[in-house]
N, C-alpha and C positions, 0 to 999 in steps of 0.2 A: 444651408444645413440646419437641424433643428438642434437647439440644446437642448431638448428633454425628451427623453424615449420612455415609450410605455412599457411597464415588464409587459415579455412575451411569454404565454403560457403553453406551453409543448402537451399539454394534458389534453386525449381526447383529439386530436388532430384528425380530419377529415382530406386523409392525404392519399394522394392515385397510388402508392407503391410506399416501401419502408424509407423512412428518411435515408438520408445520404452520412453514412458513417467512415468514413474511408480514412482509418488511422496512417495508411502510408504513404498517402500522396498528397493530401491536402494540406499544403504550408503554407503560410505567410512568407514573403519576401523579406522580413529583417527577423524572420522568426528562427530559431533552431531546428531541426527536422527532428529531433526527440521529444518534440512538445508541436503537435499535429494538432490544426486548430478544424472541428468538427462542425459540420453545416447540418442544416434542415431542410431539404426542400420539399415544399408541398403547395399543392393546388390554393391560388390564393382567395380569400374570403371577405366580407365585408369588414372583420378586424383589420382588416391590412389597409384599410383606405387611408389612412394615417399618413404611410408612406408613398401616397403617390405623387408629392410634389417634390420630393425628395428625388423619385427617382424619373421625373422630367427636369430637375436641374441636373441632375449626374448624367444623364443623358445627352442633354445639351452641352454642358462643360466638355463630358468626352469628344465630343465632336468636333467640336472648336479645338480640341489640342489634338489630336489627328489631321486634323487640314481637312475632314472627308465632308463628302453629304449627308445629311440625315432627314425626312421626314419627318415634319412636325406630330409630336406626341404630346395631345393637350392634357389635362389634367382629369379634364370629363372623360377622355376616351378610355384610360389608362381605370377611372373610376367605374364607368361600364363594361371593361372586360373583369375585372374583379368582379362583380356585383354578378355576374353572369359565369361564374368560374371557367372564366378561359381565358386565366392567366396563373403563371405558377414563380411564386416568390420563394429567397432563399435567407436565411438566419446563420450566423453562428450561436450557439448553443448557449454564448451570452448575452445571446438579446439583439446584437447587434447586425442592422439589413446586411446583407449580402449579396443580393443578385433581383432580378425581374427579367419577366420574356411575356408575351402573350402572342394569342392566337388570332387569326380572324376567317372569317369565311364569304365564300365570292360565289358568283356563278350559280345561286341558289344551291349551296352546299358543295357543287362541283370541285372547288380549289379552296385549301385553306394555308393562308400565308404565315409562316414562325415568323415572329417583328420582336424588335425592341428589347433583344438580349442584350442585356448590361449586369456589370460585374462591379462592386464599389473598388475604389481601389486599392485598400488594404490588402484586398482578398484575390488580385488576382494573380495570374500565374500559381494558382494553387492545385487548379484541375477543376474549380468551381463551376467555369462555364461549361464545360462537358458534359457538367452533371445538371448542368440547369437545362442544357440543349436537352438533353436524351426525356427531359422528364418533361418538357415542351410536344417532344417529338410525341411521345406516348400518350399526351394529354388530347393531340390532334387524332390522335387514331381512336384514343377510345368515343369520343364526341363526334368525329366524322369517320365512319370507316371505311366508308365508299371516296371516300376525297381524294385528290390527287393536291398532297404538300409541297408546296414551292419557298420559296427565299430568294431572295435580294442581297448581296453582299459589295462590298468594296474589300471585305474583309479573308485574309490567306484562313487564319487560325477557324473563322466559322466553316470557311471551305471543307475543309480540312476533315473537321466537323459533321458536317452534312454527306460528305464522302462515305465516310463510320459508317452512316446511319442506311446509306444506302441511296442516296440523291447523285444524281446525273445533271452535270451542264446541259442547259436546254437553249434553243432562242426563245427570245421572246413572245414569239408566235406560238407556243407554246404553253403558254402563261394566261391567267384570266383576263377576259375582256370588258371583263365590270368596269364600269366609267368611274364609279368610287374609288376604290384602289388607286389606279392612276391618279385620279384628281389629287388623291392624297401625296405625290411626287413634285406636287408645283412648291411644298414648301423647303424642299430639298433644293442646296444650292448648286447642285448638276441638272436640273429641271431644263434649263434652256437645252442643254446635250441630247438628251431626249428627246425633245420636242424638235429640235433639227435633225433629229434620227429618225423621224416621221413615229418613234414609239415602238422601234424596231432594236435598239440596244441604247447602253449607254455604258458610264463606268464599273454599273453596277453586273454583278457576273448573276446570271441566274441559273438555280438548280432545282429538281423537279424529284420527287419521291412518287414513282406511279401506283396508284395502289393497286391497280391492274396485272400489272408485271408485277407485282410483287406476291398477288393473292391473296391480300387481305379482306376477309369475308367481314 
């Protein structure tokens, strides 16, 4: 974790939609509910490179105290979806991170997968992830709008999530067949599950946002 944060300037933000102000749901876990602690979320920027080792260690720690699998998220990757805006990081209004997710694209634009939603953990259980999902989700549509979004989950609450939005459990035959992506699974420690499933399921549930069925022009 870093001890020294850089002030974050809110002035001028180059963000997909109005930040996230939500005075009645967004609490801290040891916080009061009459003292609502307020987030930022916007499309992230090359200022944000700062925190992207920060948020491949809270990514990794999370995972390790879940028991789950996770896909290695190096520091370079997390630094070229930033630098390429398709990725969308979250503040509270003191400065302090909050959240990251980014996007990717497959299949020469055909599929774009939401990866690497993380929540610090001060902030979670406050409704933050919802609001970082929706503004993920919206980020893939406006960047791809022909796409068909998918996800990867171990996770009930992302389900949950993706549900909202509009995603269907799909097989995996259903999902992109970029050799990237997958390759990208061997550093996940359910990799062998996979790979004995010939690449046909694993523990991970996957969901699918058709933009087809949906009629997104």
């Amino acid at each position: 974790m870093k001890t020294q944060e850089p002030p974050v300037d809110f002035s001028d933000k180059d963000i997909l939609s109005e930040p996230i102000l939500d005075k009645t749901n967004l609490f801290c876990n040891d916080q009061n509910p009459e003292d609502p602690i307020e987030f930022w979320v916007e499309t992230a920027n090359s200022d944000h490179i700062f925190w992207v080792q920060e948020i491949c260690d809270m990514t990794l720690s999370s995972a390790l105290a879940r028991g789950t699998g996770i896909s290695g998220r190096s520091p370079e990757l997390l630094k070229e979806k930033i630098e390429k805006g398709e990725a969308v990081i979250a503040f509270a209004l003191d400065g302090r991170w909050a959240g990251f997710s980014f996007i990717s694209s497959w299949d020469n634009s055909r599929f774009v997968s939401n990866s690497g939603l993380i929540v610090a953990p001060e902030f979670r259980h406050t409704g933050l992830a919802k609001n970082i999902k929706r503004k993920i989700f919206e980020l893939s549509r406006q960047k791809y709008p022909n796409a068909s979004i998918f996800s990867l989950t171990t996770g009930l609450a992302v389900m949950k999530m993706n549900h909202e939005l509009g995603f269907e459990p799909v097989t995996y035959s259903e999902l992109t067949t970029d050799e990237v992506f997958w390759e990208n699974c061997k550093s996940c420690v359910n990799c062998p599950i996979l790979l004995n499933k010939e690449r046909k399921n694993c523990l991970c549930t996957a969901m699918l946002y058709d933009s087809k069925k949906h009629n997104i022009l």
